[in-house]
Phi, psi and omega in degrees: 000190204259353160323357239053352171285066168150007203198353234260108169212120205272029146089079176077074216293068181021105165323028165286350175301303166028354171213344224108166158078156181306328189297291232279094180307096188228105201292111158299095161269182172258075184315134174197138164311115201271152184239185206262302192308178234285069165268355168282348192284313176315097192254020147098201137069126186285107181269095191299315196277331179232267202254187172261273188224061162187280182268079154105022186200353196281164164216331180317156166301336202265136203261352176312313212299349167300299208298309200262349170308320173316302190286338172297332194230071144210321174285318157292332196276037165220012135327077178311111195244165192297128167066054181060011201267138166230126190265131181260160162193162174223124199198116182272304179276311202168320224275343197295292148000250166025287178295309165231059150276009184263298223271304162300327192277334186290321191273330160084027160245175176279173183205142193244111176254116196304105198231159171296122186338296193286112159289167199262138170330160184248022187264130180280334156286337160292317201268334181244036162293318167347269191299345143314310174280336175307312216257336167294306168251053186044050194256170190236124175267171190252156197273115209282023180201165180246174171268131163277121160087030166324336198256009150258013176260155186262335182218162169225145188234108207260121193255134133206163162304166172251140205209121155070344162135004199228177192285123188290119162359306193280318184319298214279329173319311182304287175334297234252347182212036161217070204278115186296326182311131192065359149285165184242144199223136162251135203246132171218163157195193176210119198253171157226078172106339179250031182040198182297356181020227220256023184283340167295313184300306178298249232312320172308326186275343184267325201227049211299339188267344179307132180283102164263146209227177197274128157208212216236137195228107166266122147331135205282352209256329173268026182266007172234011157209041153228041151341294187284340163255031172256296202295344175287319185315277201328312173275029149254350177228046224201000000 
């Protein structure tokens, strides 16, 4: 969570992951840009060893960034963004977050954000058995809000942690009622060490008709200072 577990890092839930699986701890942290638009959402910190920010990754402190998601992704999702563009994100602690008001503020489009009907515990050793198990049996939780007019945006610019090395569960729910074909979709995230590990491959597999495009992966601990390579990613694909 981005507690670091996506963010998760029990400070910094041991970057062992590089891979998958329950072993390959793989932090998403959320890494973030912090931008003028939430930089308070950006709960820092890397969970190196297990996830990005939730499940084996939030490494961030903030655990608010829960408590206020809901109402944050039922206000956005009716946010018209510039040239067909939409920034989605799923962010437990924050860092994720972060990165993307950073992303949304460059690109001058909305942002939606992904929260669980049920909200997710703000305990972090809770959350991230939670995203473990969620990811053992595949579960798909269900999601408390859709994008209002999803079939006029042309791109996506898709924010979540790498949690346990893999695409956090609640992602693929969004995915799995959002259908990505003949879109063109940019993937950022945030880790504490394994980088996107299989989150591309889960993402190819959730949206097989979507165009993916190169995209942007940070350490959850380079989410308050990295601006100037978020907004350069940004002006490559734009």
């Amino acid at each position: 969570m981005e507690k670091h577990y996506g963010d998760i890092t029990r400070r910094q839930l041991l970057g062992a992951m590089a891979a998958m699986g329950a072993a390959t701890v793989g932090a998403g942290l959320l890494g973030g840009c912090s931008s003028s638009r939430n930089s308070s959402a950006s709960q820092s910190s890397a969970s190196s060893t297990t996830q990005s920010e939730s499940a084996s990754g939030t490494a961030s402190t903030s655990t608010s960034a829960t408590s206020s998601s809901s109402s944050a992704a039922a206000g956005a999702s009716s946010t018209q963004a510039v040239n067909g563009a939409l920034v989605v994100v799923f962010s437990w602690s924050g860092n994720t977050l972060a990165v993307a008001d950073c992303v949304a503020e460059s690109l001058q489009a909305g942002l939606f954000r992904i929260e669980p009907a049920t909200p997710y515990t703000t305990d972090y050793d809770a959350m991230l058995k939670i995203a473990q198990d969620e990811q053992a049996a595949n579960t798909l939780p269900a999601i408390a809000a859709n994008v209002q007019g999803w079939d006029g945006y042309s791109t996506i610019y898709l924010g979540f942690p790498t949690w346990w090395g893999h695409l956090p569960q609640i992602v693929k729910s969004f995915l799995a009622e959002h259908d990505c074909s003949g879109k063109v979709v940019y993937p950022f995230n945030t880790h504490g060490g394994s980088g996107f590990a299989s989150c591309l491959s889960d993402l190819s597999a959730a949206c097989p008709g979507a165009d993916i495009r190169e995209g942007l992966s940070l350490l959850g601990d380079e989410a308050q200072t990295s601006t100037a390579k978020i907004n350069a990613w940004v002006s490559t694909t734009v």
